[in-house]
N, C-alpha and C positions, 0 to 999 in steps of 0.2 A: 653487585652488577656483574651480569655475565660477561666470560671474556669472548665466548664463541659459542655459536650456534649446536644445534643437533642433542638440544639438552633434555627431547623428550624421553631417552633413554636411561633418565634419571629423576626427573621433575616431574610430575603427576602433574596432571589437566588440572588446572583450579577456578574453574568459572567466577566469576562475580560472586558475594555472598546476596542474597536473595533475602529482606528482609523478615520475619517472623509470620507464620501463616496468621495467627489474629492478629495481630497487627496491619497487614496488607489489605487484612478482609474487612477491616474498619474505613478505609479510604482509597482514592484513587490515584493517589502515588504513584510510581514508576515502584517495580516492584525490585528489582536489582542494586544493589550497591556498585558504587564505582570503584574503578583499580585505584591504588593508589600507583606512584610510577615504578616504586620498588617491584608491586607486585608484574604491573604490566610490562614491566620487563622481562623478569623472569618467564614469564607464560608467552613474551612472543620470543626468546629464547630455542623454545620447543621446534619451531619452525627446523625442519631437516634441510629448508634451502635445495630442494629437488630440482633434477632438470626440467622434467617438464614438471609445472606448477597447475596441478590439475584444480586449483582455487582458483586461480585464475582465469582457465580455463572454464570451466564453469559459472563463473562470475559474468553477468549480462555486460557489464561495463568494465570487463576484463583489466579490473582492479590489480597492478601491479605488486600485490599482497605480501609475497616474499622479501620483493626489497622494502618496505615498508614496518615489516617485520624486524626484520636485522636494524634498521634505522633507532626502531624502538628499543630492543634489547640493546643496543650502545647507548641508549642514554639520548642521540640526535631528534628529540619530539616535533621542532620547526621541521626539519628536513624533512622527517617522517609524514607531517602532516599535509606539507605541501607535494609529498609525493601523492599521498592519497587522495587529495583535491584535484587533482592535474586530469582523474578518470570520472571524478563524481562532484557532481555538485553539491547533494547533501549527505555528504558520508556519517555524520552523527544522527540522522533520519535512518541508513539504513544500517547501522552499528544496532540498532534498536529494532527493528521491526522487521528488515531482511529474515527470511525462512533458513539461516546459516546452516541448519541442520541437513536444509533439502538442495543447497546450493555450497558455497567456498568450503566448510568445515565438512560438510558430507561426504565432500571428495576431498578431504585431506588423506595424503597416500600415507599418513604413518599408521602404520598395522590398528589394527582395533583395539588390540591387548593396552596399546600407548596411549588409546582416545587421541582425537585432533585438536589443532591448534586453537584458542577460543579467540576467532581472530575477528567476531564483530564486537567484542566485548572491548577488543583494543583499537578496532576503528574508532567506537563510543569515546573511550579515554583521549584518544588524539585530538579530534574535534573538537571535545569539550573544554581541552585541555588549550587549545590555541583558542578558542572564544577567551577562554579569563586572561591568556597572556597577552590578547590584542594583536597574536599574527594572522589574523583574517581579517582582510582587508577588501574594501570596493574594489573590484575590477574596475576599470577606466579604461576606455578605446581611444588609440591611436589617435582617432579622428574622426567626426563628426562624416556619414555618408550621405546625408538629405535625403534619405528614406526612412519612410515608416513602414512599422510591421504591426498588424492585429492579431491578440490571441486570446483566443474564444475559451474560456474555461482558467483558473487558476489554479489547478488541483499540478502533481508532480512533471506531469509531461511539459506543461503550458509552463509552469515557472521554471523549470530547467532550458527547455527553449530560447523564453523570457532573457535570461542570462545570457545563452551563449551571443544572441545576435545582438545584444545591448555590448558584450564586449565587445563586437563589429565591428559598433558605429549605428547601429540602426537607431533610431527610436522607435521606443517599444511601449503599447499600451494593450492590456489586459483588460479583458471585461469580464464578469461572473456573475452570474445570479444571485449567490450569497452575500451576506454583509461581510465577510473575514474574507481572506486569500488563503488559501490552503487544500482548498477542494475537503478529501476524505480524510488528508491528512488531519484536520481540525475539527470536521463534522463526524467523523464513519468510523477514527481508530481512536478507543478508551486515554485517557491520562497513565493507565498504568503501565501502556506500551510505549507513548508517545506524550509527554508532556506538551501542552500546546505553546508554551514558552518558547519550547524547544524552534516549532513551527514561524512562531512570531518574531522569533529571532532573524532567523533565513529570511523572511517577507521585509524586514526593516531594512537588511542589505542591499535588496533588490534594489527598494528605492531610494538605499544612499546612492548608487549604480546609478540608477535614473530612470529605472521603470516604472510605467503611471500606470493604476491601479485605478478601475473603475466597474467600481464593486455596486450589488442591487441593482444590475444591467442583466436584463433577460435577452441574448440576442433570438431574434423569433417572433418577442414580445415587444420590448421598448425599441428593439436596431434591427433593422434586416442585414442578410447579408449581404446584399448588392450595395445597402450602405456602406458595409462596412470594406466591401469593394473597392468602390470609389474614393473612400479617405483615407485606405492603407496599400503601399505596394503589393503589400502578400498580406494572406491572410494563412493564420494558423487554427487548424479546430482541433482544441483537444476538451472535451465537451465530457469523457469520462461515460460511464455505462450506469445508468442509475434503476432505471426499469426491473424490479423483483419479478423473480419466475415466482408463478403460485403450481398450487397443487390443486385437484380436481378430487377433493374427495366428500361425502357427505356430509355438511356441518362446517363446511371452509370459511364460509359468510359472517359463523357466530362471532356479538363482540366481546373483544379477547383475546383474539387472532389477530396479528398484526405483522406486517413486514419486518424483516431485521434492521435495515437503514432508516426506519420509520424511528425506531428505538433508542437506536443510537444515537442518530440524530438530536432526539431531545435528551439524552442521556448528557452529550458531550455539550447541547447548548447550556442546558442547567448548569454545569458545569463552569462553564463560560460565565455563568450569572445570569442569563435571559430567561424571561418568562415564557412559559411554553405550557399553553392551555391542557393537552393533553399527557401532560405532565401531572399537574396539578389538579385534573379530574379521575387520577387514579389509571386512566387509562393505559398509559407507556412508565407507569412505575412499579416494579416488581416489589415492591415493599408487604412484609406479609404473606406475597403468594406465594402459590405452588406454582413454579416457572416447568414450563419443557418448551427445548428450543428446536428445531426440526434443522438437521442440517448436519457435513461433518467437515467444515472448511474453516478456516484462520476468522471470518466473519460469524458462524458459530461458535467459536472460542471468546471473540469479544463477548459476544451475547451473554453466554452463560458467568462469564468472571464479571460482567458488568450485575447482574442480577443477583448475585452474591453481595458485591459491595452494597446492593439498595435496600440490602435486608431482606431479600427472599427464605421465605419460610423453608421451600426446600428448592435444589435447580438440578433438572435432569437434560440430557444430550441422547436424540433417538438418531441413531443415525443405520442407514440400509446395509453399510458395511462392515467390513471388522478392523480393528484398531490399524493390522498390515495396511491395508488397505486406505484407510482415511487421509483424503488430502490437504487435511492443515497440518500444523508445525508437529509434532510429536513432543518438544520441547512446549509449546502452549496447553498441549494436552496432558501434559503431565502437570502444569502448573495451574490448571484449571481443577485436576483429581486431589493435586493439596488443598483446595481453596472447598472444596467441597461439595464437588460437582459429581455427578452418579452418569455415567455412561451408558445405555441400554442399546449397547451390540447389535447389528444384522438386525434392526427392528425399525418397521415404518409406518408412518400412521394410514391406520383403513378408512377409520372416519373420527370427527369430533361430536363431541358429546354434551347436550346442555339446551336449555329454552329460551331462554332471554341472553344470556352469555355461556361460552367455555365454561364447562364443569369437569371433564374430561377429555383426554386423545384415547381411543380403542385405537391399537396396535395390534401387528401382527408381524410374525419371523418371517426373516429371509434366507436366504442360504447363499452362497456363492456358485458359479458353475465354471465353465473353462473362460480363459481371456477372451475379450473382443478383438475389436481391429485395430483400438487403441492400448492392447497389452494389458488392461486393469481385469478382472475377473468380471464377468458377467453376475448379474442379482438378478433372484427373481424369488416368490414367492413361497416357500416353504410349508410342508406337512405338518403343521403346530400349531394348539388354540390361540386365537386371540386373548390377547391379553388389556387392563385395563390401568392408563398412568392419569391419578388427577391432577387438573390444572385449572389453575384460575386466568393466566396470562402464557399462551402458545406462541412464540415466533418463530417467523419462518424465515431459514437463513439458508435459500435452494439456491442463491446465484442470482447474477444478475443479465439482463439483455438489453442491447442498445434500443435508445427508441428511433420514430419513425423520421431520422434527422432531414431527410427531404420536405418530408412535408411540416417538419417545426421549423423549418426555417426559410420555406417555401420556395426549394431551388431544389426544381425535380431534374434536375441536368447534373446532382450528384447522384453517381453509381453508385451503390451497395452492393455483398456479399449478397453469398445467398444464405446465410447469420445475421445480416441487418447490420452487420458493421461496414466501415467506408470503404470503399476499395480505394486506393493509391499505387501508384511507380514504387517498385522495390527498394529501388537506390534511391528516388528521391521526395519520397513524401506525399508527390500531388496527387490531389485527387483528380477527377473528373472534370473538373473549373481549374484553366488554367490561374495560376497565383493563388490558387487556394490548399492549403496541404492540410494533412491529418496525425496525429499522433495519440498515440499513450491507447488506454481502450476503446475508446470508439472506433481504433483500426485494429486491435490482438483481441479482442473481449475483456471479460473481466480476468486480470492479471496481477501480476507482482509492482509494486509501487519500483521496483529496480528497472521494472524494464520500461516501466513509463517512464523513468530517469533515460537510459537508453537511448530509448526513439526520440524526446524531447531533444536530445543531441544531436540526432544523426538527424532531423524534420531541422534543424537551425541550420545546420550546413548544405542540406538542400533549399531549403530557401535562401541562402546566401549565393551559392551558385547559380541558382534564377535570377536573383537581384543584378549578379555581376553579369550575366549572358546580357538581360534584357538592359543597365546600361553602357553595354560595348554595342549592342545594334544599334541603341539608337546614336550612340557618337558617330557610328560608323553613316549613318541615316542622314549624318547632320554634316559630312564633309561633302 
């Protein structure tokens, strides 16, 4: 046990050990081994205990990381764990799937020669570590307020929400279109990032808590929202961003070609145990094929390591920019290049190729040019032949964009951007319809699952303070 901090000047970075590449690539496992507490001591140790804590600083939920640290190098796990609880709701969700690299460890100020502190790896251990000992416990509120709250979506925004104004007092019911609660967290991200356990677990708390869950509810379809108006004080939409950008190219139509949520979707339902027709017509199984997946974000990273696990014959990643440049994990990308994934650089597709189905993607180089207005390098087409990659099963993993939530839900008196996401009050969540507020992507676009945690927090405290305004007027109405 260390007696004091500042031990990265002596102790080497030790990530997790990372199971055996054939091994991992036979199943859908969580690919990481866990700390034991010897070791995640040692490694939160390393922590320098800086004045300014630029992990934190960086951290969307300005994760109190340092002291949390030190808590754990002493041996203190309860205290540690409940310190880390106090800023997040599911800090073993984002011990796991957080971008660490491109967020808290990114901006770890210990020189580079020292590598940073591997401090989702010990958020992971804390949390999982207080599930078996039993110190995660139902929140329970004070006291019952005799209001209700609706919240449109079960995915990270809505159940962290969820939480915060169930501890209130409120009561709180959830409705989703899917059969499970979890949003992306269950359908969208692989077992080998996010065990759905892991997921089911957090959703059984809720409703020890006392949040009601009413799942296979399309609101739009089976509830409008005026309904849902009239039976809830407030109402929350965190509805998430599901709508795939496509591409415009020759041969986009051929089948073959399928969205990447489309994929996963039935990847992570199979998974689940569910029957999923286009699963099992060969359509959304990469078994056999020649995969290339179109795309260079953390949801083409699922793609190509899911298509590895199904047996793909061989799986390539085209993506328009070069590796500096790519905005998924760098840590997935490199764990996707063990797993046996083939990268093809500054390359995008011209057109696809094939009669009845995909046969091929023709490709062509890009080059990079100077930054935009948003600082990334500009791309554009390059002096070099096309080239030709075959494929049996093409996904397309370009992004995602909100759909037309006015008119799904038939309340054109909510304002949108001009991105098609909601617009709302900065400080307080509402949208356009008084009592109606928004969170997670349907208001930032498609994002980081941290920051849907985030907003989910900062959208509950705004709707508590609506709740508390609107019963002081009316007390005041009623003397």
């Amino acid at each position: 046990m260390p007696d004091r901090m500042l031990q990265f000047v002596s102790l080497p970075q030790q990530p997790p050990d990372k199971r055996p590449v054939a091994e991992r690539r036979a199943d859908f496992a969580e690919i990481y081994r866990r700390f034991d507490p010897s070791e995640a001591a040692h490694q939160a140790s390393r922590c320098s205990q800086c004045g300014v804590p630029f992990c934190a600083v960086h951290c969307p939920l300005g994760n109190d990381i340092p002291d949390w640290l030190k808590l754990t190098a002493e041996g203190r796990l309860e205290e540690a764990y409940g310190l880390s609880a106090a800023t997040n709701n599911f800090p073993e969700i984002c011990g796991r799937i957080c971008p660490q690299d491109r967020l808290c460890e990114g901006n770890c100020v210990i020189e580079k020669g020292y590598e940073s502190v591997t401090i989702g790896a010990v958020e992971r251990f804390l949390t999982d570590t207080a599930f078996e000992q039993g110190w995660v416990k139902p929140r329970r509120p004070a006291r019952e307020r005799g209001l209700s709250v609706g919240v449109v979506g079960a995915g990270p925004a809505g159940l962290t929400a969820a939480e915060e104004l169930r501890a209130r007092g409120y009561a709180v019911t959830i409705y989703d279109r899917h059969d499970r609660a979890g949003g992306l967290l269950i359908y969208g991200i692989p077992n080998f990032k996010l065990e759905k356990e892991i997921v089911q677990r957090r959703v059984a708390l809720l409703e020890e808590e006392g949040v009601r869950f009413r799942l296979n509810v399309e609101v739009g379809r089976d509830l409008t929202l005026a309904e849902l108006r009239r039976r809830h004080a407030a109402v929350l939409l965190a509805t998430g961003v599901y709508k795939p950008r496509d591409l415009a190219a020759p041969g986009s139509g051929l089948p073959g070609i399928v969205p990447a949520l489309d994929y996963l979707i039935a990847a992570n339902r199979v998974g689940l145990g569910d029957a999923v027709c286009d699963f099992d017509s060969g359509l959304l199984d990469a078994r056999g094929k020649r995969v290339v997946v179109i795309g260079g974000g953390d949801t083409a990273m699922d793609c190509v390591r899911t298509a590895v696990r199904q047996g793909a014959r061989s799986v390539s990643c085209l993506y328009r920019r070069d590796r500096a440049n790519m905005p998924g994990s760098a840590r997935e990308v490199a764990n996707a290049e063990e797993e046996g994934v083939a990268f093809v650089w500054l390359s995008a597709p011209k057109a696809f190729l094939g009669a009845e189905r995909v046969r091929a993607v023709q490709g062509m180089r890009m080059r990079l040019g100077l930054p935009d207005a948003s600082g990334r390098q500009s791309v554009g087409p390059a002096d070099a032949p096309a080239f030709r990659l075959p494929a049996e099963l093409v996904i397309k993993a370009l992004g995602f964009d909100p759909e037309d939530l006015p008119h799904r839900l038939a309340e054109q008196a909510l304002t949108v951007t001009r991105w098609g996401t909601l617009k709302i009050h900065h400080r307080s969540f509402m949208t356009s319809l008084p009592g109606v507020f928004a969170a997670g992507d349907i208001v930032r676009g498609a994002s980081l699952v941290v920051w849907a945690i985030r907003d989910g927090r900062d959208a509950a405290a705004g709707i508590h303070a609506f709740l508390e305004a609107e019963t002081a007027a009316v007390a005041v109405a009623a003397e």
